[in-house]
C-alpha positions as CSV (number, residue, x, y, z in Angstrom):
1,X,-64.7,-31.8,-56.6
2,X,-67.9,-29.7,-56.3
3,X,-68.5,-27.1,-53.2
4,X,-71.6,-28.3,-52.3
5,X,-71.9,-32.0,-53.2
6,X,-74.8,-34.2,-53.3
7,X,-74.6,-37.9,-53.7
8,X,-77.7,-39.2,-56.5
9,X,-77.8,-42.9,-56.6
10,X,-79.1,-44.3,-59.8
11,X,-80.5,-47.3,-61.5
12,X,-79.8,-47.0,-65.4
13,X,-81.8,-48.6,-67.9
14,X,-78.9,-51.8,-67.6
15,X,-80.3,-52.1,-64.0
16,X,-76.7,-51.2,-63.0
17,X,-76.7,-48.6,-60.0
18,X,-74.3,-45.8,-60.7
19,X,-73.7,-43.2,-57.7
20,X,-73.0,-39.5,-59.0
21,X,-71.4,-36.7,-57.0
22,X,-73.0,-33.7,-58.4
23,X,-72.8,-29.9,-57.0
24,X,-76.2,-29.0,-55.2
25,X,-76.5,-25.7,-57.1
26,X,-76.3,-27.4,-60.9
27,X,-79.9,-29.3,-60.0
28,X,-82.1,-28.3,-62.3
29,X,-85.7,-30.4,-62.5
30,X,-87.1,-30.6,-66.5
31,X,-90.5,-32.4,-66.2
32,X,-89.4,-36.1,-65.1
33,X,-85.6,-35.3,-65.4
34,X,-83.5,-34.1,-63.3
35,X,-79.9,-32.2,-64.5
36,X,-77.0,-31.8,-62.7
37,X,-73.2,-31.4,-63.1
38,X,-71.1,-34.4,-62.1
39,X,-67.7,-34.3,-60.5
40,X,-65.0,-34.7,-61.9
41,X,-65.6,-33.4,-65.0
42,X,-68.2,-31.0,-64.7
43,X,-70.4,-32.9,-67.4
44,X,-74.2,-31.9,-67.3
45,X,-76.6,-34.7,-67.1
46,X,-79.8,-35.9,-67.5
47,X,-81.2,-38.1,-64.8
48,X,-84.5,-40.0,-65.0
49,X,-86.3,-39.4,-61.8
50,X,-88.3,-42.4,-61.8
51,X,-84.9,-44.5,-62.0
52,X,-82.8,-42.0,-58.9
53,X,-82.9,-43.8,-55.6
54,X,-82.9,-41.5,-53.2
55,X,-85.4,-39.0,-55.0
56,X,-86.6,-37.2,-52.0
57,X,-83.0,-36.3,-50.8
58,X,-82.4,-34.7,-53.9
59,X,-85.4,-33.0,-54.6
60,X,-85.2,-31.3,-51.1
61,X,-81.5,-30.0,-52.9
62,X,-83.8,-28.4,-55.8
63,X,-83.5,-24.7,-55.6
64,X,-87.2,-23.2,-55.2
65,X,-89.3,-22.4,-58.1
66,X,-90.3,-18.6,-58.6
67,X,-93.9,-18.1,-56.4
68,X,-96.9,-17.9,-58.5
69,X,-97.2,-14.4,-56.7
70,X,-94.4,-13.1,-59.5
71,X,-95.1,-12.1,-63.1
72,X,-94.2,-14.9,-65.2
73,X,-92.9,-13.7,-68.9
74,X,-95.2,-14.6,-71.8
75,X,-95.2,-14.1,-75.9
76,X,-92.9,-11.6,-76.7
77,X,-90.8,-10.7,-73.4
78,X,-90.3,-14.2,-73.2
79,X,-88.9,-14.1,-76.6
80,X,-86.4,-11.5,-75.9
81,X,-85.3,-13.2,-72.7
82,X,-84.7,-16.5,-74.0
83,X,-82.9,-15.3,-77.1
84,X,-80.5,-13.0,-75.3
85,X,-79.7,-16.3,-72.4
86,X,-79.2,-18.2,-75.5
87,X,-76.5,-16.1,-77.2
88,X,-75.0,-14.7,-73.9
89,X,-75.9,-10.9,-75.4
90,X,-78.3,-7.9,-74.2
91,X,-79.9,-5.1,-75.4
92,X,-82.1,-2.0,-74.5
93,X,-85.1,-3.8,-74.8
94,X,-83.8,-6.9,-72.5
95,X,-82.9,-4.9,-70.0
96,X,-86.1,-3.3,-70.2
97,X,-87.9,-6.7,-70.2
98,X,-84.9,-8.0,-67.6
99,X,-86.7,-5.6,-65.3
100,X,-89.8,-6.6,-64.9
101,X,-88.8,-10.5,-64.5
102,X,-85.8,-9.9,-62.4
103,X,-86.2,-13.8,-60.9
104,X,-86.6,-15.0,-64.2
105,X,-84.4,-18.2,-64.6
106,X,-85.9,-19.4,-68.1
């Protein structure tokens, strides 16, 4: 059962409504999907959010995107951050680039 649950009702592509319990802190928005992990397995999803039914309730769960007022990372440091999230690994230079995006969430 997740800490922080959220109910998402949704309307599949069957026209079936499905309701998921998902944990609050697994919401991710991708362009018109949301993902989130379900309960009881732990499963990520993709969600449509033309299709969820209570779409304003969960994007008021969405964690808040990085202020335009930070340095976004671009070309190369962007490079080195995604490939080291990627395969879990570090090294001098990702720290170094870590440092100047420290609310990078890639």
């Amino acid at each position: 059962m997740p800490e922080h649950p959220i109910e998402i009702r949704y309307r599949n592509f069957q026209h079936m409504e499905r309701t998921f319990s998902a944990e609050r802190n697994s919401l991710v928005q991708r362009r018109n999907h949301i993902l989130a992990s379900v309960a009881p397995t732990g499963e990520r999803i993709t969600l449509s959010r033309d299709r969820i039914l209570n779409l304003s309730s969960v994007e008021a769960a969405l964690p808040e995107l990085v202020p335009p007022t930070e340095p976004q990372a671009r070309g190369k440091d962007l490079q080195v951050l995604s490939y080291h999230r990627k395969h879990g690994s570090t090294s001098a230079l990702h720290e170094k680039v870590r440092a100047k995006y420290p609310n990078w969430r890639g």
